[in-house]
C-alpha positions as CSV (number, residue, x, y, z in Angstrom):
1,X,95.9,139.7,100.7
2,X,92.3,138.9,101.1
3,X,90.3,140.4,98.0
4,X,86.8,141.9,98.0
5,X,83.9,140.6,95.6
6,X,85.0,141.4,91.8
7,X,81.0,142.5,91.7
8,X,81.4,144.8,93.7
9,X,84.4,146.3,92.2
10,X,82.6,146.2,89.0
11,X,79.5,148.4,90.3
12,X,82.8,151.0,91.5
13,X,84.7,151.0,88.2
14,X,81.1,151.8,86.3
15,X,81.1,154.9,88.6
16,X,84.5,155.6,88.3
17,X,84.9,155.3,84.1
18,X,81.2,157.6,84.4
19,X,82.6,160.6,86.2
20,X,84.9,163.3,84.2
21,X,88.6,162.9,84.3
22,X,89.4,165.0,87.2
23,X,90.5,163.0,90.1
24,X,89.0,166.1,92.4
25,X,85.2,165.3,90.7
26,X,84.9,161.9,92.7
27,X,84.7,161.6,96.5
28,X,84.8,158.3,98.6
29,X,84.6,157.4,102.2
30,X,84.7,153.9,103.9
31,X,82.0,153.4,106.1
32,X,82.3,151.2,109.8
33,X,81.6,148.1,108.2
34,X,84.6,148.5,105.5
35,X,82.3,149.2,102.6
36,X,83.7,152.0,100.4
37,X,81.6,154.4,98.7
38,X,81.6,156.2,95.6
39,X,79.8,159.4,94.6
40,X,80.2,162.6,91.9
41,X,77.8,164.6,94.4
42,X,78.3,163.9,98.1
43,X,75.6,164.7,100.3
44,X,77.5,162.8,102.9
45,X,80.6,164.9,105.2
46,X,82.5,161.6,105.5
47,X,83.1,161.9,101.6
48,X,86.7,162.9,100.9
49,X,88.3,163.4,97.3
50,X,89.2,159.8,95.8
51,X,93.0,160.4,95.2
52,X,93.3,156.9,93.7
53,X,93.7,155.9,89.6
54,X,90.6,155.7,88.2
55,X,90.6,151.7,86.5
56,X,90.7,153.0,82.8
57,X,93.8,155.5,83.9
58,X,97.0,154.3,81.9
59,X,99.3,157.3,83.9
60,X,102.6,156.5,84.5
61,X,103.7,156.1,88.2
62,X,105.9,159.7,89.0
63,X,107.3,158.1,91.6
64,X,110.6,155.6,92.3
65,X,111.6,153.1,95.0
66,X,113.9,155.9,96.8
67,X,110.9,158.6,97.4
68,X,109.7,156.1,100.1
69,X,113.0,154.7,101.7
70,X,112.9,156.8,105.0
71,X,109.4,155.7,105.7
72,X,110.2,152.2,105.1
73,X,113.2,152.2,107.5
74,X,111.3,154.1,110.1
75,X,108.1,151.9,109.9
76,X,110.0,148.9,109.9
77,X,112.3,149.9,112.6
78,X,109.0,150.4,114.5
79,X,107.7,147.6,114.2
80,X,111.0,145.3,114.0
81,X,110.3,143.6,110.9
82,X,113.0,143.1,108.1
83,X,112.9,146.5,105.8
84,X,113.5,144.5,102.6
85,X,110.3,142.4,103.4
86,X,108.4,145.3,103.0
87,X,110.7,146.6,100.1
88,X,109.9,143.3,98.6
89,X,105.7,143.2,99.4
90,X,105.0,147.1,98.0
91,X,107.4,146.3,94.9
92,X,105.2,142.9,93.8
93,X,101.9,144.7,95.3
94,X,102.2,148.7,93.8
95,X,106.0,148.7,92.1
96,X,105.6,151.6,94.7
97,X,102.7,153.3,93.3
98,X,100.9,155.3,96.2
99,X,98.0,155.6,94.1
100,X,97.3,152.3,92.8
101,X,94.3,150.8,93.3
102,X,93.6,147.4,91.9
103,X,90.5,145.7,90.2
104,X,89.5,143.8,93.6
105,X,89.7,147.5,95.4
106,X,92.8,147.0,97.3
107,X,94.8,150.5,97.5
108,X,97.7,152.3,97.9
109,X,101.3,151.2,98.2
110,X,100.7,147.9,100.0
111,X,97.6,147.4,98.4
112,X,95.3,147.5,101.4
113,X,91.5,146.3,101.2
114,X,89.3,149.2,102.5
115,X,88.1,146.5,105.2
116,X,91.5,146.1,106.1
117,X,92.2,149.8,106.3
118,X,89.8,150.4,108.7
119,X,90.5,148.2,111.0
120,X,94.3,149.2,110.8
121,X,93.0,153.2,111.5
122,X,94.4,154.0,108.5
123,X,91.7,156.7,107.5
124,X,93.6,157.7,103.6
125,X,95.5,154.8,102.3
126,X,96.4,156.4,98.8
127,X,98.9,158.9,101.8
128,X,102.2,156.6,101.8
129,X,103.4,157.2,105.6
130,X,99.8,155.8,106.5
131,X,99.3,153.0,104.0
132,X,103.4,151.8,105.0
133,X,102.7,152.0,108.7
134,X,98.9,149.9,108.2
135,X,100.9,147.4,106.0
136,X,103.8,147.3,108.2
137,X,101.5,146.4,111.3
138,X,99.3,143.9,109.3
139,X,102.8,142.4,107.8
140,X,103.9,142.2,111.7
141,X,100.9,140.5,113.2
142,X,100.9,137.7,110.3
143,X,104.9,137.2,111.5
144,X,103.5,137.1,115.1
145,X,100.4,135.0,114.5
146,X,102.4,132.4,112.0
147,X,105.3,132.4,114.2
148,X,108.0,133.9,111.8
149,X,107.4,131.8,109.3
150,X,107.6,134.1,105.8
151,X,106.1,132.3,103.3
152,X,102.9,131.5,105.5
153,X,102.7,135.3,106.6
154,X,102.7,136.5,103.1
155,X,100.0,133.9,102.0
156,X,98.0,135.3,104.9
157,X,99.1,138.7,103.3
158,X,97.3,137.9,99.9
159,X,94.3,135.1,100.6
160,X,93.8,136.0,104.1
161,X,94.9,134.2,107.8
162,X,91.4,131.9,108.1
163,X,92.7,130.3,104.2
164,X,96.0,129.9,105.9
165,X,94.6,127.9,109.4
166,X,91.7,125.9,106.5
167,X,94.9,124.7,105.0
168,X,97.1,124.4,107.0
169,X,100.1,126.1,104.6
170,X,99.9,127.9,101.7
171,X,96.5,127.7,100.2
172,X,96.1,125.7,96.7
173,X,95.4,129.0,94.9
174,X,97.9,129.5,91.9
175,X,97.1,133.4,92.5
176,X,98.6,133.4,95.8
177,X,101.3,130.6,95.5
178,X,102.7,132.8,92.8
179,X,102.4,136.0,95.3
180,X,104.6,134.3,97.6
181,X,107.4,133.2,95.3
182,X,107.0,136.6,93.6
183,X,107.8,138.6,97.0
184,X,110.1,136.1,97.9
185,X,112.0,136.4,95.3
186,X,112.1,140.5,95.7
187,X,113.0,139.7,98.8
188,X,116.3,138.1,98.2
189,X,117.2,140.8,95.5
190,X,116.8,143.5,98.7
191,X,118.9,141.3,100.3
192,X,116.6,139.4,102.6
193,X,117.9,135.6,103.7
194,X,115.5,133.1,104.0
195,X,115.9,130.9,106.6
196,X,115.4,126.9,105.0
197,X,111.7,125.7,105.4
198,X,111.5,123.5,109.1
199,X,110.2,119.9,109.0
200,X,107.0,120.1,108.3
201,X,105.1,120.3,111.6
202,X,101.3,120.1,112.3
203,X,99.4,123.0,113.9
204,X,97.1,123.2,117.1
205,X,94.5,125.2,118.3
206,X,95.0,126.4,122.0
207,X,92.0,127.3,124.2
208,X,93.0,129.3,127.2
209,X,90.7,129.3,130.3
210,X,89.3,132.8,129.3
211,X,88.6,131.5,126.1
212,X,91.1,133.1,123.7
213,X,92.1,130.5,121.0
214,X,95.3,130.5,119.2
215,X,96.8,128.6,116.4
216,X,100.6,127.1,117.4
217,X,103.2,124.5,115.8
218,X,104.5,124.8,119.3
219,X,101.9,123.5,121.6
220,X,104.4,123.1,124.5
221,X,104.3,126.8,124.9
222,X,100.9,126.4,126.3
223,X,100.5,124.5,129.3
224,X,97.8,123.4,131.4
225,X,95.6,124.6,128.0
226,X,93.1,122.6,125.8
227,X,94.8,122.1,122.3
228,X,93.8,120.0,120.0
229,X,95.6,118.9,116.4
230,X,93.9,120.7,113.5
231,X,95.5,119.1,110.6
232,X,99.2,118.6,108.8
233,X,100.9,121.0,106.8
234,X,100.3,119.8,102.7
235,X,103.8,118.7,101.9
């Protein structure tokens, strides 16, 4: 998934290794624009208490894989995406920790950027039904927008979609190429079956008359439509 600024994360983890131990003593609240703050004395009513592991917080994870089986099944039923993909993306992104926050800010079970929680409506993403069902929809739109292809939603997943379309694959980042053969590999141990990667194809943007643009290996979906060839996939 895409990450936020380490600076940034650093000016939150001098806040958060500042304030007592107390999870209750530090508030946060994620303004329109996706930025989170931080704050020992709100003066703001947005502020809500920060439920999240502070960074320097060594606290075991209380809880297992099986506390959040019957949200996975119903989110996933939802949204008709493959249970053990999300089994395999929360295992390699939290080991199903609700409270985990990492060093780049992303939170919660599926590791959701505040930016990204917001524009999922996902208003606490340290609750697990909310952060499964944002993570679940996100996880669906990348299978929507990259056509079902699992290895390019889940780069999407990590280094974000426009890294994805500017390479036309998997991005060159070891970070993220290891992601994706991480989760896939979680994947086939929750019983998922990868289907065997198609011919590489090349991918075109589509213009519609009212100006929508989509990306497609399947330009003879869209007829009567300007595409034009973008690049080929890296083999």
């Amino acid at each position: 998934m895409s990450k936020t600024s380490i600076g940034l994360w650093l000016i939150i983890s001098v806040v958060l290794l500042t304030c007592s131990a107390a999870y209750a003593e530090l508030f946060h609240f994620v303004d329109r624009n996706g930025v989170i703050h931080f704050s020992n004395a709100p003066t703001d009513p947005r502020y809500k208490p920060f439920k999240g592991k502070r960074l320097a917080s060594y606290e075991p994870n209380r809880y297992s894989e099986k506390d959040f089986n019957k949200i996975i099944d119903k989110k996933s039923k939802n949204y008709k995406i493959d249970p053990a993909l999300v089994r395999a993306v929360i295992k390699a992104e939290s080991s199903f920790d609700p409270q985990a926050v990492s060093y780049a800010g992303a939170q919660g079970l599926m590791q959701l950027m505040p930016v990204t929680a917001v524009n999922l409506d996902v208003i606490n993403p340290f609750d697990p039904e909310e952060n499964i069902e944002g993570g679940v929809r996100y996880l669906k739109h990348l299978m929507n927008l990259f056509k079902n292809d699992i290895r390019l939603a889940l780069a999407a997943y990590h280094a974000g979609e426009q890294n994805v379309f500017k390479y036309n694959g998997i991005p060159p980042i070891p970070q993220t190429t290891d992601y994706v053969k991480k989760v896939l590999n979680f994947y086939r141990e929750y019983g998922g079956k990868i289907t065997p990667k198609e011919k590489d194809k090349p991918i075109y943007r589509v213009v519609s008359n009212d100006g929508t643009v989509v990306y497609t290996n399947k330009p003879e979906l869209y007829k009567d439509q300007q595409i034009y060839l973008i690049s080929r996939k890296d083999k």
